[in-house]
N, C-alpha and C positions, 0 to 999 in steps of 0.2 A: 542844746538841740531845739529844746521850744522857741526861743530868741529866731534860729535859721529857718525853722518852719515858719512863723510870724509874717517873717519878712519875703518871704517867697511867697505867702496866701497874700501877703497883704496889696501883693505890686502885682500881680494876676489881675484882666481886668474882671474879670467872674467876678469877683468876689469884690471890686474896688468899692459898690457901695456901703460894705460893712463896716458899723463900727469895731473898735478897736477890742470891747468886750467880746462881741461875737467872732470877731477873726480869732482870741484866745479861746474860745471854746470849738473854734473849726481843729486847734493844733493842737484838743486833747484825742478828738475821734479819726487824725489824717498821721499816715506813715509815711517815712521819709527814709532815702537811700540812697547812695550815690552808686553808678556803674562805668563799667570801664569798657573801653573797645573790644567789641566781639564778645562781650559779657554778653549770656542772656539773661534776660527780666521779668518775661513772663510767660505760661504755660496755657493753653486754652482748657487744660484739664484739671487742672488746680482746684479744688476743692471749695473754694473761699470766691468769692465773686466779687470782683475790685474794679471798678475807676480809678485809672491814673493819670497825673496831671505833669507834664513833661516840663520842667524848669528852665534844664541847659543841657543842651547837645542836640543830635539828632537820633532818632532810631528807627531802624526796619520793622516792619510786619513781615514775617515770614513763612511760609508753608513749606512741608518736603514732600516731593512728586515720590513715583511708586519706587525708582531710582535712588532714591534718597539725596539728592541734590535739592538746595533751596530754592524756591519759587518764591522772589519779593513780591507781595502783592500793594505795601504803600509805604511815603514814606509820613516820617510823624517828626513835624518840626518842633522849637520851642514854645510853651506857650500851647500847644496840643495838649486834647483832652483821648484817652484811648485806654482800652482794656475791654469792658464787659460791650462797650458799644464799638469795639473795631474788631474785636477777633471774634469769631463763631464757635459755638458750640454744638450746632448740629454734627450729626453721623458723620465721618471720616475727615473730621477736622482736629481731631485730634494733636497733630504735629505741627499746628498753628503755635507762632511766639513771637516775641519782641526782641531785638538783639539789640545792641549799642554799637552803631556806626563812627562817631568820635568818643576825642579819648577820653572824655569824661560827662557821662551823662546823670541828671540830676533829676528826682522824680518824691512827687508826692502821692499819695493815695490815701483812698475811701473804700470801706466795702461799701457794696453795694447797697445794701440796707442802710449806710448811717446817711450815703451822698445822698437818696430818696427824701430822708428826713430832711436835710439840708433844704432842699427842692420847693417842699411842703410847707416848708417854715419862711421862707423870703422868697414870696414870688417875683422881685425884681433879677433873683437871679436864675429862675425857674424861663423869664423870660429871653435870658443871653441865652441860657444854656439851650433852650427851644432854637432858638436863633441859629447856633454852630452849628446842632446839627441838621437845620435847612437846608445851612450853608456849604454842609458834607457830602449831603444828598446831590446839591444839584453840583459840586466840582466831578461827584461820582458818572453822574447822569452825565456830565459835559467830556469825561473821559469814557464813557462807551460810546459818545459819537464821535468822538475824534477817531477812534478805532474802526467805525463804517465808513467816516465821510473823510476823513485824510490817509495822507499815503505816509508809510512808514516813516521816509525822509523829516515830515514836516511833520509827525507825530515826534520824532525823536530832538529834532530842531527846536520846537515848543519845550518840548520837556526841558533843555538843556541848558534854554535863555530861563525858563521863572526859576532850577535851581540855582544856577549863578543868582540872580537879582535878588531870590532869598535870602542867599549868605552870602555871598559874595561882595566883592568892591569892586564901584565904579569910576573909572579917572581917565577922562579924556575918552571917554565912547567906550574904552576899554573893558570889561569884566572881570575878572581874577576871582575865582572862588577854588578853595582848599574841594582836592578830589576825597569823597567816597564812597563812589562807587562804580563796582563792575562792570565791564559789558552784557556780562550774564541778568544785570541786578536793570540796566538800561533797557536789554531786551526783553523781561518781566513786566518791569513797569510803560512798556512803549506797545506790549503785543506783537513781539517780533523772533527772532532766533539772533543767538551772538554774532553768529556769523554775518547778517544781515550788517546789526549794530558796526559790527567791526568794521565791514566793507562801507558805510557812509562814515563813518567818523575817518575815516583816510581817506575820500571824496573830497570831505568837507576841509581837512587838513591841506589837499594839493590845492584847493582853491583859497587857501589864507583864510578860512573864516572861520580854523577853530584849531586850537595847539590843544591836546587830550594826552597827558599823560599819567601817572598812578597818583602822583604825587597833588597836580591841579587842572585846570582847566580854566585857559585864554579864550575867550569871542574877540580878536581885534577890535572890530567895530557891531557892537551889538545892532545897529539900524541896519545896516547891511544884513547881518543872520538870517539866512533863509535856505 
């Protein structure tokens, strides 16, 4: 187990400038887990107050409305950092959590006291970490003006090209990226209603520029996409 945490802390780039002695004393104070599709991972109510550092897979942030149906509010790729600085703790956040959207997702952690010490101790990664989350901030800021200054269409069209390009593959102008997620999970993260979602991605389908089904999702010609 220490060997699998090593090498996971080690190839992270947070952490790429430490030496080897200090990456073994990161894998005495960090927990390690693997989860599975639709497992969830973690609770905003939880006692214990944790940084997690996502390995492999993807996973939601998720809320439940007064309905009790999920509201995704982000998603958190590999290589994400998330828990004490993505979910809330204020009043009525309560039903705030992380779930595992592929089948096998891979995560480290920190409470929150020991990643601070971390912080404290090696300002060069005090300086990345400052960094992400600038860099959280303004994707955050650049998703509430998408939401004033674009129209659903080309909110849902944007979204649709950087998840393919995240994980997906490119060949011949082509995209091909493993589906998932929901039209519910599309209209969440876009600011829209399913319904909405549903009637452009069949729009978008009779005009060839996007095959959407459970399983994946084709762009033909990703320069065309719009």
């Amino acid at each position: 187990m220490e060997t699998i945490k090593y090498w996971y802390l080690r190839n992270h780039e947070l952490f790429a400038q430490m030496n080897e002695a200090e990456i073994k004393g990161l894998c005495v104070i960090t927990g390690f887990r693997k989860a599975h599709k639709n497992e969830i991972i973690y609770f905003a109510h939880e006692p214990v107050r944790r940084i997690y550092l996502l390995k492999k897979g993807i996973i939601k942030i998720v809320s439940g409305d007064e309905e009790g149906n999920e509201v995704i509010k982000e998603i958190i790729q590999q290589g994400d950092l998330f828990g004490e600085i993505t979910l809330s703790r204020t009043a009525g956040n309560e039903s705030e959590y992380a779930k595992a959207i592929t089948d096998e997702v891979i995560i480290c952690s920190f409470t929150l006291n020991d990643f601070e010490q971390v912080l404290e101790k090696n300002p060069a990664i005090s300086l990345k970490y400052t960094k992400r989350m600038g860099d959280k901030l303004k994707a955050l800021e650049n998703r509430y003006a998408n939401l004033i200054f674009k129209d659903v269409r080309t909110r849902l069209v944007d979204y649709l090209k950087a998840f393919a390009q995240t994980h997906g593959k490119l060949e011949n102008n082509q995209l091909t990226v493993k589906n998932y997620l929901t039209h519910q999970d599309l209209a969440s993260l876009t600011g829209s209603t399913r319904q909405t979602v549903t009637s452009i991605l069949n729009q978008l389908e009779k005009e060839n520029k996007l095959f959407y089904s459970r399983s994946q999702i084709i762009i033909p010609n990703v320069e065309s996409f719009h």
